[in-house]
C-alpha positions as CSV (number, residue, x, y, z in Angstrom):
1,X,59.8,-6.8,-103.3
2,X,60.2,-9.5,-106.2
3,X,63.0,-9.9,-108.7
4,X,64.5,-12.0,-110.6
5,X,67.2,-13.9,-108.8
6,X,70.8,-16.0,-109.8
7,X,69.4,-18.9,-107.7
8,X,67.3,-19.9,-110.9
9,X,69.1,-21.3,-114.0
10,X,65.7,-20.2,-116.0
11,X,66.5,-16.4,-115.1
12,X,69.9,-16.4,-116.6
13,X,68.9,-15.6,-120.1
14,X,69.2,-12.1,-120.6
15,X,69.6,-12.7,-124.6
16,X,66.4,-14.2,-124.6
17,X,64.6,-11.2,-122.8
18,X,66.5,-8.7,-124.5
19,X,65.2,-10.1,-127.7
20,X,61.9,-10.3,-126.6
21,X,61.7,-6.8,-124.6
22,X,64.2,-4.6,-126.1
23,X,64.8,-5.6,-130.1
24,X,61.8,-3.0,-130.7
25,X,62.5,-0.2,-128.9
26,X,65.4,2.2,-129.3
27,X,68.3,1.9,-126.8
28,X,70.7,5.1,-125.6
29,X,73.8,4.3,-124.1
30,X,75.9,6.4,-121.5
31,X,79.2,5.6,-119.2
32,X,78.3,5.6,-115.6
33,X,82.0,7.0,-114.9
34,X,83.9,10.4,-114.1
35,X,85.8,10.9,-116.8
36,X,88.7,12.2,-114.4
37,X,89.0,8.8,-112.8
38,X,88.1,6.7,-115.4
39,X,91.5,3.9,-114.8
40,X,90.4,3.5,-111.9
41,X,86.6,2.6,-111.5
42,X,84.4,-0.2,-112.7
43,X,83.0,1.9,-115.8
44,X,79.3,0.7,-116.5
45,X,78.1,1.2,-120.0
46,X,74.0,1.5,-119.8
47,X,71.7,0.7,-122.7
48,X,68.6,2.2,-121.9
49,X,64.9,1.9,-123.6
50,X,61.5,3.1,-122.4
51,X,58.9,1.0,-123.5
52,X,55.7,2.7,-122.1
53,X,54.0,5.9,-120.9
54,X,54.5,7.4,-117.7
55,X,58.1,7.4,-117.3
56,X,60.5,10.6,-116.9
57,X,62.3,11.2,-119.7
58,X,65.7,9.4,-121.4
59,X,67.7,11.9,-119.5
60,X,66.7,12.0,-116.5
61,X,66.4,8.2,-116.2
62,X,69.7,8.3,-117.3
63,X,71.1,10.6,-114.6
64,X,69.4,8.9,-112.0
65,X,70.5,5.3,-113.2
66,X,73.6,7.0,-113.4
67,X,73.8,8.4,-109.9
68,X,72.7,5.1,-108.3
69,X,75.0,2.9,-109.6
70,X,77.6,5.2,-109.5
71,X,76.6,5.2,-105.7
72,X,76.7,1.7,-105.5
73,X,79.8,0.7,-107.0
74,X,81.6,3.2,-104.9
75,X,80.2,1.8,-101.5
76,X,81.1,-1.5,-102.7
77,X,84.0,-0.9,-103.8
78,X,84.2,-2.6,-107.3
79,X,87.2,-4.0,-109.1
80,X,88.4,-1.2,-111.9
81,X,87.1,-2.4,-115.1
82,X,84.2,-2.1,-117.7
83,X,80.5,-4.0,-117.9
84,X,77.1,-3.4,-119.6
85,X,74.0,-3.6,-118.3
86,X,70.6,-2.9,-120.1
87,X,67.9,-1.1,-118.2
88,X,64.3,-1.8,-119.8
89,X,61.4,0.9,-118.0
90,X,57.9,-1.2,-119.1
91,X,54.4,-1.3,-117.5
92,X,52.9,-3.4,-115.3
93,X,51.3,-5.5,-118.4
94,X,55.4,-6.2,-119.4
95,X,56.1,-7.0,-116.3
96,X,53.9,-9.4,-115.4
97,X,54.4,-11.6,-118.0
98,X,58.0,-11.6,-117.8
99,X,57.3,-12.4,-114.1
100,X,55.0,-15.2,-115.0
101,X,57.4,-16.8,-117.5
102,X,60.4,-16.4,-115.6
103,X,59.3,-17.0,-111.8
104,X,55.9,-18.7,-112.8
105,X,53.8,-15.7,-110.4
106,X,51.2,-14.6,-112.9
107,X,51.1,-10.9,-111.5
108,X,53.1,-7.2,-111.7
109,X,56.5,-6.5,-109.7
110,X,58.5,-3.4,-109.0
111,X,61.8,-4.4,-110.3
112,X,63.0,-7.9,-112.3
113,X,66.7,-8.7,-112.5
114,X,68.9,-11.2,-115.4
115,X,71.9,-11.9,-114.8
116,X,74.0,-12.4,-118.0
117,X,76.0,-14.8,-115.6
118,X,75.9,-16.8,-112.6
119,X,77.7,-14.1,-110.6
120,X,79.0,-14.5,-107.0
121,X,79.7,-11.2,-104.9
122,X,83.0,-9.7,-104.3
123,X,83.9,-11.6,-107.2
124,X,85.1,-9.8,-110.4
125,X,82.5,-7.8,-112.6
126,X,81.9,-9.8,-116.2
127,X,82.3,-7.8,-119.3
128,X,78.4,-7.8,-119.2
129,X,76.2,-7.9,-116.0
130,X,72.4,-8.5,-117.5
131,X,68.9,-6.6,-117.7
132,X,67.3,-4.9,-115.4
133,X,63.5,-4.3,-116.1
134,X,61.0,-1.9,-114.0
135,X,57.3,-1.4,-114.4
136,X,55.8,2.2,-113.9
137,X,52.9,1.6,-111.7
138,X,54.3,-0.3,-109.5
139,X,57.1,1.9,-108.8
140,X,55.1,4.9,-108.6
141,X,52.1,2.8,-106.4
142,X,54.9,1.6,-103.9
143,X,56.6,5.5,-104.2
144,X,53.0,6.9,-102.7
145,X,52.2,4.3,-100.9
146,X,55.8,5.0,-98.5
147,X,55.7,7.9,-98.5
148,X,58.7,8.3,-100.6
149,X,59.5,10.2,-103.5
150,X,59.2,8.5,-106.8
151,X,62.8,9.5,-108.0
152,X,64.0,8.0,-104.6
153,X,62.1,5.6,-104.7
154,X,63.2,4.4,-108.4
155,X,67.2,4.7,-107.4
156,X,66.8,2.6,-104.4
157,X,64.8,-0.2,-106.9
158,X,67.8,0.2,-109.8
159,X,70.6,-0.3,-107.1
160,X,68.3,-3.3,-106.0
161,X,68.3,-4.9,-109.5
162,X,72.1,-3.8,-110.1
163,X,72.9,-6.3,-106.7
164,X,71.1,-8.7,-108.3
165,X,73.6,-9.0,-111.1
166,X,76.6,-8.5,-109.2
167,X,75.3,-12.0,-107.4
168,X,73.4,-10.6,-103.6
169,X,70.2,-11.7,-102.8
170,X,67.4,-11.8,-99.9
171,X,66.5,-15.4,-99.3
172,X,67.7,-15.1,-96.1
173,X,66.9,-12.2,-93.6
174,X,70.9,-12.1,-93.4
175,X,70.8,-11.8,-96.9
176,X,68.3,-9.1,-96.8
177,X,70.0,-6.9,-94.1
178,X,73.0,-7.2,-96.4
179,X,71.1,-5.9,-99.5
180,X,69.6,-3.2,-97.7
């Protein structure tokens, strides 16, 4: 798997991408919170924008994004609060060249990661976390290709670029073990 990671100065610009990937298309926003228990979860505003074919639609991207990160910031147990992140679903084509500008590797990934910030984990949530960006054939290749299905498949990849911004990583097998 290849993503975007905090260790690179270059990949902290998610103004930059955002102006380059997400100025054109439409962006939805939902909470990821129950509103029952809002005071006292991390609530996660999501701007959301399909660039290309092939994708589910706004709503059930939504309520998967949803679910994962909801997932997420219960099992790490995240500071009350509120953040943004943006969630960009592209092509391979996108992808590729935000992989080769940002990581110089002139080919597709699954999932790529900005972090707004430099963030370190267990450390308190910024007001905005960054961009995550995910390329349909990739995500559905890898999907078929394990054996898994492709909504599974996408929630495990959003909770993957939603560490990312929180400040984990995989440079290390320990690292990786962590992630996992």
């Amino acid at each position: 798997m290849w993503c975007v990671t905090h260790s690179s100065l270059r990949s902290c610009a998610p103004m930059i991408v955002r102006a380059k990937c997400l100025a054109a298309f439409p962006l939805t926003t939902t909470d990821v919170a129950d509103p029952k228990v809002t005071e006292r979860v991390l609530r996660i505003r999501l701007q959301l924008s399909i660039q290309s074919g092939g994708w589910p639609q706004a709503r059930q991207l939504r309520k998967l994004a949803t679910a994962a990160f909801s997932a997420a910031r219960t099992a790490l147990a995240l500071s009350p609060g509120e953040t943004e992140l943006s969630l960009l679903f592209t092509d391979d084509a996108a992808i590729r060249k935000l992989n080769a500008e940002w990581r110089d590797k002139d080919k597709p990934t699954n999932v790529l990661s900005f972090p707004a910030f430099l963030s370190k984990k267990n450390r308190p949530t910024p007001a905005l976390l960054g961009d995550i960006v995910l390329a349909i054939e990739t995500v559905r290749r890898e999907a078929e290709d394990e054996g898994k299905l492709f909504e599974s498949h996408l929630s495990h990849l959003l909770v993957h670029g939603f560490l990312h911004l929180l400040g984990y990583d995989h440079e290390t097998e320990a690292e990786a073990l962590e992630m996992e």
